[in-house]
C-alpha positions in Angstrom: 9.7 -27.7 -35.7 8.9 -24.8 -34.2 5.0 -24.2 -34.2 2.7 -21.6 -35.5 1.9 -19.1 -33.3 0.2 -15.5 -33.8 3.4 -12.9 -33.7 2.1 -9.8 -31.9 3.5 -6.9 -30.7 1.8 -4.7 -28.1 -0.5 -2.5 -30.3 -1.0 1.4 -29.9 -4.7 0.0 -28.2 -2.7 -1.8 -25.9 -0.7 1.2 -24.8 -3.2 3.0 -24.4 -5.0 0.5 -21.5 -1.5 1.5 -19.5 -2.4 5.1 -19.6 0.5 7.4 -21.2 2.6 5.4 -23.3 5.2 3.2 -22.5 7.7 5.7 -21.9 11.0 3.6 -21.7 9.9 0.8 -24.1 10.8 2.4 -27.0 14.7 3.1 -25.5 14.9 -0.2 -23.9 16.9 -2.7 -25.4 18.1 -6.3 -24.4 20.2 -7.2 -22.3 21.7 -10.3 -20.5 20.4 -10.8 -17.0 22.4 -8.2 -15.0 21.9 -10.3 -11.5 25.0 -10.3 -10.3 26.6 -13.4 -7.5 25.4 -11.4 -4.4 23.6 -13.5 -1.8 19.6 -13.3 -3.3 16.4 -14.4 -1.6 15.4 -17.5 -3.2 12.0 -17.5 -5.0 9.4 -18.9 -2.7 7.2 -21.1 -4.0 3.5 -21.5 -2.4 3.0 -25.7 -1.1 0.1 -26.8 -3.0 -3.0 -28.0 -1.3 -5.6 -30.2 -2.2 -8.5 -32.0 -0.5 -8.1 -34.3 2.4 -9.9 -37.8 2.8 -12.6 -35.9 4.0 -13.0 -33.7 1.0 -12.2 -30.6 3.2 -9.2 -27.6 3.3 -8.2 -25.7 6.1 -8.0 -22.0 5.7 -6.4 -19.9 8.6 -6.1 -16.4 8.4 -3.6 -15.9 11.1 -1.1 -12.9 12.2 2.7 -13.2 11.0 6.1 -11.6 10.6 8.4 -11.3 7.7 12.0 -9.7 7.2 11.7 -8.6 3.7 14.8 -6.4 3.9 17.1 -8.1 5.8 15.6 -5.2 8.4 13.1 -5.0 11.3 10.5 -8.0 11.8 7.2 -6.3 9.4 4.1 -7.4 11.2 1.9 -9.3 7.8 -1.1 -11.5 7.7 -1.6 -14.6 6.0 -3.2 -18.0 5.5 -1.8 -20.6 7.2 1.5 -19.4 7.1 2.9 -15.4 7.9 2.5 -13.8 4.3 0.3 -14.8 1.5 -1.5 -18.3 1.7 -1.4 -21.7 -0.6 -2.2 -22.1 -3.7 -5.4 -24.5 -3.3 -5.7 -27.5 -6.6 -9.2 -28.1 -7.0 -10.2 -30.5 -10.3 -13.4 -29.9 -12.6 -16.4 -32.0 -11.6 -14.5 -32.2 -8.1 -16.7 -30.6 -4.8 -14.9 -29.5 -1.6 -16.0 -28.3 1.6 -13.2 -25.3 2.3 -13.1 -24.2 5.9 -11.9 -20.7 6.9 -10.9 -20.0 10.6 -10.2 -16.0 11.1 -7.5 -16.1 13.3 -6.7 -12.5 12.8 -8.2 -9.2 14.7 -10.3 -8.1 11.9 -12.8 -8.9 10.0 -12.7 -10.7 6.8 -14.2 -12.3 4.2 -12.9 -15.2 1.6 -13.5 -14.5 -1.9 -12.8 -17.2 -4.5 -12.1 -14.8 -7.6 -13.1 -16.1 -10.9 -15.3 -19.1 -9.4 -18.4 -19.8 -10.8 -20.3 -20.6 -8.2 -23.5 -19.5 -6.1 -23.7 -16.1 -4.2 -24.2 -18.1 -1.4 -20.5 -19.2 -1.1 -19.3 -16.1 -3.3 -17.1 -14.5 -0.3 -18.4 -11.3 -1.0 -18.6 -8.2 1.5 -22.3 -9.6 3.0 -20.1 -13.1 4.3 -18.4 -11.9 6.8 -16.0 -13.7 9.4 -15.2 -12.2 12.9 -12.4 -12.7 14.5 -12.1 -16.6 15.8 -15.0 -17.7 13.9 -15.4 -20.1 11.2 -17.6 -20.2 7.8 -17.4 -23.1 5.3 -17.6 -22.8 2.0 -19.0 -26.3 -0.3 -17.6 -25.3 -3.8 -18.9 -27.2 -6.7 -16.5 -27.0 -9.7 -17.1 -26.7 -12.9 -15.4 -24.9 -15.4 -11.8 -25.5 -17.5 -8.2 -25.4 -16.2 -7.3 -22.3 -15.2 -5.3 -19.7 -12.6 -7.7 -17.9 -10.3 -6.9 -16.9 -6.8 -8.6 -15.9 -3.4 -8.3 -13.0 -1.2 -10.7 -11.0 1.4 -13.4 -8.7 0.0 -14.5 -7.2 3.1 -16.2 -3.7 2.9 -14.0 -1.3 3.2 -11.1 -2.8 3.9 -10.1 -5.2 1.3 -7.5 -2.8 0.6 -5.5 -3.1 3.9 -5.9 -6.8 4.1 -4.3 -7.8 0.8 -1.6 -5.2 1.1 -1.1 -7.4 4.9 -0.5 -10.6 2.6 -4.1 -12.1 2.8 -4.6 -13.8 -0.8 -3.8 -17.1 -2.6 -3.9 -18.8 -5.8 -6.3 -21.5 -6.5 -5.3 -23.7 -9.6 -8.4 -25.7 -11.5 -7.4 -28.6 -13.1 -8.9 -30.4 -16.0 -8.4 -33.4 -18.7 -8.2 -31.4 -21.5 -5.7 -29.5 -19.8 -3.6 -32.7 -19.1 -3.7 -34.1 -21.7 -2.0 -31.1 -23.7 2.6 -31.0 -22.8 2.3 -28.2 -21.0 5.2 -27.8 -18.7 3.4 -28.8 -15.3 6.4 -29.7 -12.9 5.1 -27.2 -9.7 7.8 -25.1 -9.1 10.4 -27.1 -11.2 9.0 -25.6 -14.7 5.7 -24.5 -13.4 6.3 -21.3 -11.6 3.6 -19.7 -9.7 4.5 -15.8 -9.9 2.7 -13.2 -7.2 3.6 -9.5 -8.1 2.7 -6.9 -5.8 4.5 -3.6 -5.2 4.5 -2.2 -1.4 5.8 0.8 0.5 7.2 0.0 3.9 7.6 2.7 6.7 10.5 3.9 8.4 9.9 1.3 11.0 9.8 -1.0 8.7 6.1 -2.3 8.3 4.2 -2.3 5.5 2.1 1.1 4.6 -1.0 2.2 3.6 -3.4 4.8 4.2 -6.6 5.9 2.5 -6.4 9.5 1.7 -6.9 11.7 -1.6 -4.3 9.7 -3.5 -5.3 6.5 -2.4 -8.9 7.0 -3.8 -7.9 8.8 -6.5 -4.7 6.9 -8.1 -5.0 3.2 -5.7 -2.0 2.1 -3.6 1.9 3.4 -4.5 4.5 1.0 -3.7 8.0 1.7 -3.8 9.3 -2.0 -4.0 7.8 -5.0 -6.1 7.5 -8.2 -4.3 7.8 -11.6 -6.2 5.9 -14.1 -4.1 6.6 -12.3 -1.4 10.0 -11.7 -2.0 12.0 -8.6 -3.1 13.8 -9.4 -6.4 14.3 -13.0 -6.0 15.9 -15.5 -8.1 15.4 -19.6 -9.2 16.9 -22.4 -10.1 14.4 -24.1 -12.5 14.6 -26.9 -15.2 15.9 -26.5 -18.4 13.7 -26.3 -21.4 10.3 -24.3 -21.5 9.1 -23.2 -18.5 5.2 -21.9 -17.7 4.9 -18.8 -15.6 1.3 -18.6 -13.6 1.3 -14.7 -13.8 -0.9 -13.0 -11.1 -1.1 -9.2 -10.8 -1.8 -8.8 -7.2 -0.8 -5.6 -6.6 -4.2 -3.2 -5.3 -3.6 -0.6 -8.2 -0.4 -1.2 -10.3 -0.4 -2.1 -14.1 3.2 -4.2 -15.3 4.6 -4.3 -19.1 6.7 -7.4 -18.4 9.6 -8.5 -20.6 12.5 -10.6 -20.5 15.9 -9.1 -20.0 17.0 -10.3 -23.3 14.3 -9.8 -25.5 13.0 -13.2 -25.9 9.0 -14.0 -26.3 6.9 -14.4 -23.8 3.9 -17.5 -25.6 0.5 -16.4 -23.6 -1.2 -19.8 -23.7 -3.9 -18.8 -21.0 -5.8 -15.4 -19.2 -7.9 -15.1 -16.4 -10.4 -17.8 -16.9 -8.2 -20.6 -18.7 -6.5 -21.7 -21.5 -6.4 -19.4 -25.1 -7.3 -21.2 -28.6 -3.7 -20.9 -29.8 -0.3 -19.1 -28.0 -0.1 -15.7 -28.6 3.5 -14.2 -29.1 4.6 -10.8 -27.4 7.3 -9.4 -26.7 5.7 -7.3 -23.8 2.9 -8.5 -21.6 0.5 -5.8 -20.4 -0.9 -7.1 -17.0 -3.7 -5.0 -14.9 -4.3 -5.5 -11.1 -6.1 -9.0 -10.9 -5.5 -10.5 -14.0 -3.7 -13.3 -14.7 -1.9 -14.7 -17.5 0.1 -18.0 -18.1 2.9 -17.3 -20.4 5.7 -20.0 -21.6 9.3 -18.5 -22.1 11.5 -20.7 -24.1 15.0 -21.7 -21.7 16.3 -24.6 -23.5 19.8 -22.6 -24.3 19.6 -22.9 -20.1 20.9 -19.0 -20.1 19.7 -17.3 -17.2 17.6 -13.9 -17.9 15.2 -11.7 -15.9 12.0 -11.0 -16.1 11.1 -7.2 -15.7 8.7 -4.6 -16.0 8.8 -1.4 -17.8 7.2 2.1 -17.1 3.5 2.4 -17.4 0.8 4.1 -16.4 0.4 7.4 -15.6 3.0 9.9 -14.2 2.7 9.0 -10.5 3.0 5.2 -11.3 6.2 6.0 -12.7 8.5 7.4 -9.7 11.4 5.7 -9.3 12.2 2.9 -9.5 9.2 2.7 -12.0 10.8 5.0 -14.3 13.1 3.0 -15.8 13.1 -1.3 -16.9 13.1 -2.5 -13.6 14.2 -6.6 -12.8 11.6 -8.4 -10.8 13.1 -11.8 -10.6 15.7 -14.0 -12.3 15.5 -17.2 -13.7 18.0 -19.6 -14.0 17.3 -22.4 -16.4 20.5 -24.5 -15.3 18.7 -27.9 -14.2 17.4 -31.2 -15.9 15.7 -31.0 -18.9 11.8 -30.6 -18.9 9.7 -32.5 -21.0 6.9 -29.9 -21.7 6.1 -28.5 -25.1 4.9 -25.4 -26.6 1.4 -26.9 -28.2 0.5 -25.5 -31.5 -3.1 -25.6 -30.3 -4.2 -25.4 -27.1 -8.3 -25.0 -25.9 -11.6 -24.7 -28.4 -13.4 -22.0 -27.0 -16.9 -21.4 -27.8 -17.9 -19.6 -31.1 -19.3 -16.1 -30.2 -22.6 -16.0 -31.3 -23.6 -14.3 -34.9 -26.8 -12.9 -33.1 -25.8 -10.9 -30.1 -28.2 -9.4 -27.5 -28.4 -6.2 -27.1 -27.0 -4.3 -24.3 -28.8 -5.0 -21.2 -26.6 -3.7 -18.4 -24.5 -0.8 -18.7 -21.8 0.1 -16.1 -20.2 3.2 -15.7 -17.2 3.9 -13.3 -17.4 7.1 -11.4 -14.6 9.1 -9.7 -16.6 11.9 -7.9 -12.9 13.5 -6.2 -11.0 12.7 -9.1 -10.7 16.7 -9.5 -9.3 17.0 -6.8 -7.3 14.8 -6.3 -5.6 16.2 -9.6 -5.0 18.9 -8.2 -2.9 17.9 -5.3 -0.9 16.2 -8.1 -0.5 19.4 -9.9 0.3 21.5 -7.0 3.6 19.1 -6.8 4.8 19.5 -9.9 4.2 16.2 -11.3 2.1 17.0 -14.3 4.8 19.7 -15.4 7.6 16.6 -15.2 5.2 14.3 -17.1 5.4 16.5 -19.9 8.6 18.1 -19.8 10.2 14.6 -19.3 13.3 14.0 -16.6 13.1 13.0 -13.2 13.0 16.2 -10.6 14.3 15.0 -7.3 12.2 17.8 -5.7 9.1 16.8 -7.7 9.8 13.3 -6.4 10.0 14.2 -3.0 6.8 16.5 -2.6 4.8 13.5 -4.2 6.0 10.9 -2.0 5.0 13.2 0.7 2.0 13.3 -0.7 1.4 9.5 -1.2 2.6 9.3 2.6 1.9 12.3 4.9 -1.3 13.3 2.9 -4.5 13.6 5.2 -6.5 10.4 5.8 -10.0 11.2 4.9 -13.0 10.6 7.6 -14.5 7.3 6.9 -17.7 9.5 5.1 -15.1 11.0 2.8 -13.8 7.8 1.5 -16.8 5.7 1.0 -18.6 9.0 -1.4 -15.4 9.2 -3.3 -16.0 6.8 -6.1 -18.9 5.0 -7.7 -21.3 2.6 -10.2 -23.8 4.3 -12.3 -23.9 7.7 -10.2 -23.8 5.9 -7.0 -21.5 5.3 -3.9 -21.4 1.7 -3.1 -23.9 0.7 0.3 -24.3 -2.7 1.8 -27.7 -2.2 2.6 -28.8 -0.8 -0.7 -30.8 -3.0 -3.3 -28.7 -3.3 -6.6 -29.6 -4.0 -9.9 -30.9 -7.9 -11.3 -30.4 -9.4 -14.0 -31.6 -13.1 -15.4 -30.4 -16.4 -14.4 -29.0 -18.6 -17.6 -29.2 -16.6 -20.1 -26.6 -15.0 -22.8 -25.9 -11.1 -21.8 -24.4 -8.3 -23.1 -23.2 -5.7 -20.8 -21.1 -2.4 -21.4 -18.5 -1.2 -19.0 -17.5 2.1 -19.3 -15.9 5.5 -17.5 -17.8 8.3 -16.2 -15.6 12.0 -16.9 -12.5 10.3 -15.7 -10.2 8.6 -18.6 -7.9 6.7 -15.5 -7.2 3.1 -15.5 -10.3 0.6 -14.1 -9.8 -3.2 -14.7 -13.3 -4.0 -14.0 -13.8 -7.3 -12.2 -17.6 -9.2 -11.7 -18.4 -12.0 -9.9 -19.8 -15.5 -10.8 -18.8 -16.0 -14.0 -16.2 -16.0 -16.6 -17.3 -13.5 -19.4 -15.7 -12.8 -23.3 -14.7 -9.4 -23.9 -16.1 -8.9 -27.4 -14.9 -5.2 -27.8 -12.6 -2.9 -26.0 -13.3 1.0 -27.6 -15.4 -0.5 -30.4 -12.9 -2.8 -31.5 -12.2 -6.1 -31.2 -10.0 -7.0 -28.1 -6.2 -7.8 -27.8 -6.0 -11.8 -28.3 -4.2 -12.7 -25.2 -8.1 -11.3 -23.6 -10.1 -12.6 -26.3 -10.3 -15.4 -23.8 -12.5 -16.4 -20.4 -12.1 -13.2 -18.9 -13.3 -12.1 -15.4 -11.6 -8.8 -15.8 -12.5 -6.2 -18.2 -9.3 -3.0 -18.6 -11.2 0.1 -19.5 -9.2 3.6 -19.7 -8.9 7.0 -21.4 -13.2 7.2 -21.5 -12.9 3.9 -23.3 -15.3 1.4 -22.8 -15.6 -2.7 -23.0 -18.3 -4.8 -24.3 -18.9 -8.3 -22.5 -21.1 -11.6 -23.0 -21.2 -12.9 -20.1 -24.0 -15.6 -18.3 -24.7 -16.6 -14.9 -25.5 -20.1 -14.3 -26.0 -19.6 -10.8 -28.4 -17.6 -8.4 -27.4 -14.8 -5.8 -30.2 -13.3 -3.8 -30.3 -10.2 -2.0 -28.4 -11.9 1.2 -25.4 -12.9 -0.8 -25.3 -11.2 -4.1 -22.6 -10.7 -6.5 -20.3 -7.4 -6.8 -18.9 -5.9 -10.1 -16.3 -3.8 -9.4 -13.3 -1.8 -10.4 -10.2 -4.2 -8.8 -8.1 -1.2 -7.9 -8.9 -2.3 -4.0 -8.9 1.4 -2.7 -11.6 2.2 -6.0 -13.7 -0.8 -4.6 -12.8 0.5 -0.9 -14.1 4.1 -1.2 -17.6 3.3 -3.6 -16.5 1.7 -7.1 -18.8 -1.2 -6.7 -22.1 -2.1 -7.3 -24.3 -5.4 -6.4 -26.7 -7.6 -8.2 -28.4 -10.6 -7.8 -29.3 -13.0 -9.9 -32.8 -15.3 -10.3 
């Protein structure tokens, strides 16, 4: 018998977090997987990795090389291995010692995103690593199953180190978790899915450059990689398979769908499993979030999971402008044995008593004018609303995206900000208490553009977005609050850990060139 489940469709709200409307959505209408029998890249699946005898894990960030056109050799980073890392299986009320070796010619940082755990071992911007040293992090673990990930947070250049390939998952692993019939074959009918869209250069290596569209709009890609791979496809079991969404792209939002209409079952968000799966038809996912969705293959009938436009005008060029296939899935192996579960997690009653508000963060874009402008000057505002694509529109935004003027190192780091203010390293941030239940609004300046707004040491509950209750695939452990169109999100959130002014924690907007050029703000707990 097929169980309960709470039917939802994306609501107008929901739209709205993607900026102008889902344009195509409406139009779109399913279809059989279109792959067709050409030669593919096959999905790569990260190896797992898990403590040795020792209770340690090696990290090396380390130089690579990738073909991911069948073209020149692109020069990447990752950890230990050329292009993105592995994804790290860590178990509640485990404690591991992991040991990071830079091997790269930068600086960096590890960041273990959605951890709740002390400043001190944070990875934020004040940890740094230089090139061919070490730093070892003891992480304590103690919170439910869930899908986080790591990735550098050095200031200011996360940015160009993800878009390189440096980031991970890190899986958290619980009893309750096992002993629900979750689908949890890795890589058989548990599919760990990376999304992140890139722009490569004539020479074929990966672009990026921090100029007026970068702070203003984030990172452009051109092509979406799945795991590292452009539009790959797998072989998996038959029967229901769970999908370990990450966003990992620096600034771009996905409405994913199947190909032929069936229902995506989000059964857990950022910070673990849901109360109950929640059924959509389209998945709204912002930069660092994650989301755990089971799609019913038992008819073993191969689809594709795609994305449709969203966002605002320039985050729907082509080929963002129409459904676009990110991977296909071919459910033609041995039966699976997982379940969709009825129920899944009991999460904690909100309160009836809440606090009042004692930490307000607003988002600030102090170019955002600007920056608007340049658009304008292209034409792209005029095609947003007259509709159609303009080839010559196209062309003199791409130019801008690539040949606009990298701003001086002064320019970026004033361009955005927390409360009025750039972010500084050396600047004193704001405290707040150690242990105790809190209520903090996050909210937009003058600008109404997309900020999924991400803090560290803790796992929060959204209890509004815009004054109304949020979506229920993010009424969940959250570590990353959406806020858009002048909106604003109310959280609870509580720090069980201390961060002193050496090591404190950052809340910041996760569109990496935001946090790159000011969009973040520290704070320490005690």
């Amino acid at each position: 018998m097929q169980p309960e489940t709470r039917r939802i469709r994306l609501s107008r709200r929901a739209v709205m977090f993607g900026g102008p409307a889902l344009s195509a959505a409406a139009g779109f209408r399913p279809t059989r997987t279109h792959a067709q029998n050409s030669a593919r890249p096959p999905l790569s699946v990260p190896p797992e990795l898990r403590v040795d005898a020792g209770g340690a894990i090696l990290l090396e960030a380390q130089p690579g090389s990738m073909r991911f056109q069948g073209g020149p050799a692109t020069s990447t980073y990752g950890i230990n291995g050329p292009y993105l890392g592995p994804a790290l299986r860590l178990r509640r009320g485990q404690k591991a010692v992991v040991k990071v070796h830079n091997g790269i010619p930068q600086a960096i940082t590890m960041h273990w995103h959605g951890l709740i755990i002390p400043g001190a071992v944070d990875g934020g911007p004040h940890q740094g690593i230089l090139p061919g040293n070490r730093w070892s992090a003891e992480l304590s673990i103690d919170q439910p199953s869930a899908t986080l990930w790591f990735h550098p947070h050095i200031y200011p250049m996360t940015a160009e180190l993800v878009i390189k390939g440096l980031a991970g998952l890190l899986i958290i692993d619980d009893d309750e978790a096992d002993r629900l019939p979750l689908p949890s074959r890795w890589g058989v009918d548990d599919l760990p899915l990376i999304i992140q869209d890139r722009r490569f250069t004539s020479d074929g290596q990966l672009f990026e450059r921090f100029n007026i569209v970068a702070v203003t709009n984030g990172y452009i890609g051109d092509r979406v990689l799945v795991n590292g791979a452009h539009f790959p496809e797998t072989r998996t079991a038959r029967g229901w398979l769970r999908l370990r969404i990450l966003n990992g792209s620096n600034a771009r939002s996905y409405a994913l769908t199947a190909s032929d209409g069936r229902s995506l079952f989000v059964i857990a968000s950022d910070g673990g499993l849901l109360d109950g799966p929640v059924e959509l038809k389209q998945l709204l996912v912002h930069a660092a979030e994650r989301f755990e969705v089971l799609v019913d293959a038992r008819s073993g009938t191969a689809f594709d999971l795609m994305t449709l436009p969203v966002g605002p005008d320039i985050m729907q060029l082509p080929p963002f402008d129409r459904p676009l296939p990110l991977l296909t899935i071919r459910p033609d192996g041995v039966d699976g044995n997982g379940k969709l579960p009825d129920r899944l997690a009991t999460l904690p009653t909100l309160p009836e008593n809440i606090p009042p508000v004692s930490q307000e963060l607003v988002m600030n874009m102090f170019r955002e004018k600007e920056g608007m402008m340049a658009l304008d000057k292209t034409g792209l505002m005029a095609k947003g609303k007259n509709g159609g694509t303009d080839p010559a529109v196209i062309s003199r935004v791409v130019d801008l995206i690539v040949n606009g003027p990298a701003l001086s190192q002064p320019d970026q780091l004033s361009a955005n900000g927390v409360n009025g203010r750039p972010f500084a390293l050396g600047e004193a941030g704001f405290a707040a208490s150690r242990d105790q239940l809190l209520r903090w609004r996050i909210a937009e300046g003058s600008d109404r553009m997309l900020h999924p707004v991400h803090i560290h040491g803790c796992q929060f509950r959204i209890i509004s977005q815009d004054g109304r209750p949020p979506e229920p695939q993010r009424a969940g452990w959250k570590d990353v609050a959406p806020i858009s169109a002048g909106g604003a999100s109310e959280i609870l959130v509580r720090f069980p850990h201390s961060a002193g002014g050496d090591a404190p924690y950052m809340a910041h907007c996760h569109i990496l060139e935001h946090e790159d050029s000011g969009m973040m703000a520290q704070f320490t707990i005690s």
